[in-house]
Backbone as ProteinMPNN parsed JSONL, in Angstrom:
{"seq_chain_A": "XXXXXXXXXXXXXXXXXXXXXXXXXXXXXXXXXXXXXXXXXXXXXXXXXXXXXXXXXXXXXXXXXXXXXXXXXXXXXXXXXXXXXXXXXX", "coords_chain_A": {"N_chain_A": [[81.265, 81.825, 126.622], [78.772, 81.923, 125.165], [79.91, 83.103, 122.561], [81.561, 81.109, 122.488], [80.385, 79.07, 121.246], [78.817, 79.541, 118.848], [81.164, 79.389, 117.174], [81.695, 76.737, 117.542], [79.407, 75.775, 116.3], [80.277, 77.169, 113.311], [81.944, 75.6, 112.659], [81.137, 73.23, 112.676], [79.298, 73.219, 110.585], [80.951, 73.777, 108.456], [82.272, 71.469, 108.175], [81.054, 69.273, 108.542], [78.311, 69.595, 107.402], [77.578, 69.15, 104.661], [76.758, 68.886, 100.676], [75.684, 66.506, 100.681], [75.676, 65.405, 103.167], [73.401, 67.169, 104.041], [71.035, 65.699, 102.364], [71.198, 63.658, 102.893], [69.984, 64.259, 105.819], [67.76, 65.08, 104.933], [66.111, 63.029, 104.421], [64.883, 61.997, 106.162], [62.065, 62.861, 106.6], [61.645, 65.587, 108.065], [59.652, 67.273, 107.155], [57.88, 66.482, 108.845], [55.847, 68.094, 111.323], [55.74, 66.892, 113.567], [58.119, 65.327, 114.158], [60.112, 67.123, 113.091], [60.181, 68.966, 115.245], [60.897, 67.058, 117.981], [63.552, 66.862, 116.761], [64.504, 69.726, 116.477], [64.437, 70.049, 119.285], [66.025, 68.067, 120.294], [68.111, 69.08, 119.546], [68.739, 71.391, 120.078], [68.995, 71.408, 123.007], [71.391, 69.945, 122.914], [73.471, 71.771, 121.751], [72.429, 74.752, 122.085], [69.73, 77.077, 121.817], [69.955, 79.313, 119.775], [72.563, 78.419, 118.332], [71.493, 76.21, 117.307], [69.447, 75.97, 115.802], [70.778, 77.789, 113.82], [72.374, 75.831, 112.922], [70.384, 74.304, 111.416], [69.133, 75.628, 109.291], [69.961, 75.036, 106.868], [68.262, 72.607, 106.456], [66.088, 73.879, 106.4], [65.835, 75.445, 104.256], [66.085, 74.048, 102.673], [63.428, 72.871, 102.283], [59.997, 71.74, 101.927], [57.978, 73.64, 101.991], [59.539, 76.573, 103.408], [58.89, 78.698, 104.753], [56.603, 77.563, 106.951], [58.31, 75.631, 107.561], [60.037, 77.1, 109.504], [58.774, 78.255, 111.05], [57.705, 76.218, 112.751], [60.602, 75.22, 113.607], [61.329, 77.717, 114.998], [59.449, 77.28, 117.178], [59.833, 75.209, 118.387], [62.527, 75.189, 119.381], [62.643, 77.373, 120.821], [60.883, 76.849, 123.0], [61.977, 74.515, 123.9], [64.564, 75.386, 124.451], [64.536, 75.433, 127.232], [64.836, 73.5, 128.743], [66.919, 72.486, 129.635], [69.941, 73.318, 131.121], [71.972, 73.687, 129.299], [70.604, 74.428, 127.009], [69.362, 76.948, 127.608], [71.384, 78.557, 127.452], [70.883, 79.88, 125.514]], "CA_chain_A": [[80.689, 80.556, 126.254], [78.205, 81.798, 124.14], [80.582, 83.203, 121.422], [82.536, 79.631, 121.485], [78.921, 78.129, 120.425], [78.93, 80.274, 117.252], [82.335, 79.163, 116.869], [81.875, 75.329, 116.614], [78.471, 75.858, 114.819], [80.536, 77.525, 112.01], [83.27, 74.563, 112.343], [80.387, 72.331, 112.28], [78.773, 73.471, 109.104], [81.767, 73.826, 107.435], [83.122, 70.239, 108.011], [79.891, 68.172, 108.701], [76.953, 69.876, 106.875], [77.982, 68.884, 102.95], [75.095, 68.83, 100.657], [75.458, 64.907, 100.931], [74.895, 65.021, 104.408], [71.65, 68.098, 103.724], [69.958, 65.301, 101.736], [70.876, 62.145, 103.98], [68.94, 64.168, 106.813], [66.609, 65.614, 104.297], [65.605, 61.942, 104.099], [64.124, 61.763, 107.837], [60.877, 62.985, 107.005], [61.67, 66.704, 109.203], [58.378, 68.061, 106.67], [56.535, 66.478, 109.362], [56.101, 68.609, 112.657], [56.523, 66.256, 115.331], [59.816, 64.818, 113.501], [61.281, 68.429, 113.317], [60.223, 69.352, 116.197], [62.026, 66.787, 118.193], [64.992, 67.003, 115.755], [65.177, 70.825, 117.248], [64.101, 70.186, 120.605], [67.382, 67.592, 120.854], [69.632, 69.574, 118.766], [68.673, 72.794, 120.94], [69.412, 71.067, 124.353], [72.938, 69.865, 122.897], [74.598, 73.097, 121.422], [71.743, 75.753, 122.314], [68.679, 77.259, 120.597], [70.292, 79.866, 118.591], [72.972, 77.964, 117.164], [70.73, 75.109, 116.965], [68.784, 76.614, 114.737], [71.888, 77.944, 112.659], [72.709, 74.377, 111.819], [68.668, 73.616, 110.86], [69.261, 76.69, 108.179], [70.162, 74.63, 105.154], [67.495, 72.163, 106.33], [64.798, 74.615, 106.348], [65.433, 76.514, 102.893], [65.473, 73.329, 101.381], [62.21, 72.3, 102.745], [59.064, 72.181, 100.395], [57.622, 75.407, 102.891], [60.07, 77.055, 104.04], [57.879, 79.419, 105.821], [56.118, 76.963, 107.531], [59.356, 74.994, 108.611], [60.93, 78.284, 110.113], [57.665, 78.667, 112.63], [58.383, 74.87, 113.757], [62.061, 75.458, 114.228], [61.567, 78.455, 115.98], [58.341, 77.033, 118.451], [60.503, 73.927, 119.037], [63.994, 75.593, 119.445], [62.15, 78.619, 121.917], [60.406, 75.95, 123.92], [63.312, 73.184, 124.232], [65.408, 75.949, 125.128], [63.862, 75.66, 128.722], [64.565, 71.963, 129.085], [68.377, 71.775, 130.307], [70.71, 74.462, 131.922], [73.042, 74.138, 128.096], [69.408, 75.051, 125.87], [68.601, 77.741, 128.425], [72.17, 79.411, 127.563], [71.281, 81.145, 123.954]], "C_chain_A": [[79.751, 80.715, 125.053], [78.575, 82.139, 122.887], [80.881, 81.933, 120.648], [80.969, 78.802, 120.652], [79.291, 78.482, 118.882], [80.133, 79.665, 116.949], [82.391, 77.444, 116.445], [80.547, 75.092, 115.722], [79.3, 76.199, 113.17], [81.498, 76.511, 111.762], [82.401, 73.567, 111.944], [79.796, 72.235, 110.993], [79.84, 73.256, 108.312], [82.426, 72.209, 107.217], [81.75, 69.397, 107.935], [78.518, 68.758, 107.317], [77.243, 69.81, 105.347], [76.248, 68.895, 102.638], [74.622, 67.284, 100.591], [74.656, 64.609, 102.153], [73.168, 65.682, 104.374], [71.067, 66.881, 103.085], [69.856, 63.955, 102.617], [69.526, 62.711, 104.793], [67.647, 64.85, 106.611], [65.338, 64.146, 104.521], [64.792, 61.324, 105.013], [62.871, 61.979, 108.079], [60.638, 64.104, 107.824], [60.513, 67.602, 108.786], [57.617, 67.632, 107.501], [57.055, 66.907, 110.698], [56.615, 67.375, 113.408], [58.077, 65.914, 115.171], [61.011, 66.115, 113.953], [61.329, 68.681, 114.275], [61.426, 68.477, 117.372], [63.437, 66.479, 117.777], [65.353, 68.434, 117.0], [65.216, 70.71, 118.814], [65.89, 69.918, 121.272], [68.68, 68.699, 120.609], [69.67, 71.035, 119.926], [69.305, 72.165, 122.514], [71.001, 70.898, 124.41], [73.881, 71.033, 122.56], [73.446, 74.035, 121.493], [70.917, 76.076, 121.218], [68.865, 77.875, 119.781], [71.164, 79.254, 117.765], [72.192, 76.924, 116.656], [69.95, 75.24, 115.337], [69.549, 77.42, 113.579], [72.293, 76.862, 111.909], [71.645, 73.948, 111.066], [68.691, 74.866, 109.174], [68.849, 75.93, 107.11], [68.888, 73.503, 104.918], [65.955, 72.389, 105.884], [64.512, 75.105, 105.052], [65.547, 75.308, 102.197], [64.22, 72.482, 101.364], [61.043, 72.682, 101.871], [57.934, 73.301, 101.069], [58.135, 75.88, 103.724], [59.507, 77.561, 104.903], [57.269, 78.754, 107.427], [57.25, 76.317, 108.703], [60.059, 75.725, 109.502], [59.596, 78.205, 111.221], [57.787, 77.301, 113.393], [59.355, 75.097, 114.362], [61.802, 76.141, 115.582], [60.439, 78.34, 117.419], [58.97, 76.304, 119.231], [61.562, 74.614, 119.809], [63.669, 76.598, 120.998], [61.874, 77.673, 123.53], [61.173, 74.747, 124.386], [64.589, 74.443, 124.727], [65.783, 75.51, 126.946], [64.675, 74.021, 129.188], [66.33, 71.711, 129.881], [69.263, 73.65, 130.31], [71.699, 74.791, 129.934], [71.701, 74.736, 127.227], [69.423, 76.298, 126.579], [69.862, 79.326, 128.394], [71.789, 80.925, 126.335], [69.957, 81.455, 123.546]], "O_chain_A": [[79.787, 79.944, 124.094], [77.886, 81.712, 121.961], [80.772, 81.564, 119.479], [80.864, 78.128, 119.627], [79.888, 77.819, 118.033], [79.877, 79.197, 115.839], [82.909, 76.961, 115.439], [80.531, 74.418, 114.692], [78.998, 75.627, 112.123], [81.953, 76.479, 110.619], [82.704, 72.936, 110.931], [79.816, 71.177, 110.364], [79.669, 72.473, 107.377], [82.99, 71.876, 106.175], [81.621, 68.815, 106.858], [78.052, 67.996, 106.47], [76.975, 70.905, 104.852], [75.219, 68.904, 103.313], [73.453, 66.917, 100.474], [73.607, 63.987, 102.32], [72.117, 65.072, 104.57], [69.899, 67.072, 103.424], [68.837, 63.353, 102.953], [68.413, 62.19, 104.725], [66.773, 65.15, 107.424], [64.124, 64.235, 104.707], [64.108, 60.325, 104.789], [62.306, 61.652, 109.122], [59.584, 64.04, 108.456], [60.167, 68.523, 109.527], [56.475, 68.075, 107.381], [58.092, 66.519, 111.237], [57.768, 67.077, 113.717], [58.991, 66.208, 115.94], [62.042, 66.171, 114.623], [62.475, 68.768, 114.717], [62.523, 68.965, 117.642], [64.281, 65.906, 118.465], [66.084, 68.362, 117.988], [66.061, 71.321, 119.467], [66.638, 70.583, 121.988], [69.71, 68.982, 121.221], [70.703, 71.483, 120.425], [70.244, 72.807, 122.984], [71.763, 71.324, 125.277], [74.974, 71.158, 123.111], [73.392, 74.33, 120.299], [71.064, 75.685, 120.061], [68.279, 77.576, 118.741], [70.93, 79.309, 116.558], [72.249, 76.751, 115.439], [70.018, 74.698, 114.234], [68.978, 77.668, 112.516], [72.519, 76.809, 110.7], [71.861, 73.243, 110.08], [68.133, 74.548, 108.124], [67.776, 76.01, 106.512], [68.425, 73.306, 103.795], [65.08, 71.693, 105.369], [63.367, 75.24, 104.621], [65.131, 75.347, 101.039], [64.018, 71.561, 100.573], [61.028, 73.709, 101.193], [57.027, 73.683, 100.329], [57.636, 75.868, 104.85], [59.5, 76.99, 105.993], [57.402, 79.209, 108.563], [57.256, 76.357, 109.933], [60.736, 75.116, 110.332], [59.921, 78.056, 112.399], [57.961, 77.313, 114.612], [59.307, 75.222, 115.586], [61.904, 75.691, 116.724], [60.519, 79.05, 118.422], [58.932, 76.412, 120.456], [61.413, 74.577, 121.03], [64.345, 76.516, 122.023], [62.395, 77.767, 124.642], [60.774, 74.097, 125.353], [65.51, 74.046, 125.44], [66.828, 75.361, 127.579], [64.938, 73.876, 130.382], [66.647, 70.745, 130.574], [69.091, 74.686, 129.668], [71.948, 75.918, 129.506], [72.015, 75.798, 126.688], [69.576, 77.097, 125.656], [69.691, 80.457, 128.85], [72.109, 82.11, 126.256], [69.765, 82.216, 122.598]]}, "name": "protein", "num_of_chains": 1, "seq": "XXXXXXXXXXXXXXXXXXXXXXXXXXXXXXXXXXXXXXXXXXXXXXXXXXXXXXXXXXXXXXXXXXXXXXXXXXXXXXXXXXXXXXXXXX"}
């Protein structure tokens, strides 16, 4: 199970994540914690915290502190793991 994750993460990126779409959901405002945070929290509960956070990638390096947005991701993504039996897999 946890291979196939990796497996539609990389189907997902490759078909969904254009840089059209990177700037639509650039457009959400995810520079502000609480925003990102539940951005990852959800996205972690639906396909797990590591890939979760594989799809947030392109969001993060184009973020105006990267740095910063990578310690959100990964507080949110760690801690929403917990929240449902599918986050709790990766």
């Amino acid at each position: 199970m946890f291979v196939g994750l990796f497996i539609v993460v990389a189907g997902f990126e490759a078909s969904v994540l254009s840089p059209d779409t990177i700037r639509l959901v650039s457009g959400l405002d995810l520079d502000h914690a609480g925003a990102l945070s539940l951005a990852t929290a959800a996205l972690s509960n639906l396909v797990s915290n590591v890939p979760a956070v594989l799809v947030l990638k392109p969001l993060v390096a184009a973020s105006a502190n990267p740095q910063h947005t990578w310690l959100i991701v990964a507080m949110a993504s760690t801690l929403a793991g917990n929240f449902t039996l599918v986050g709790s897999v990766g």
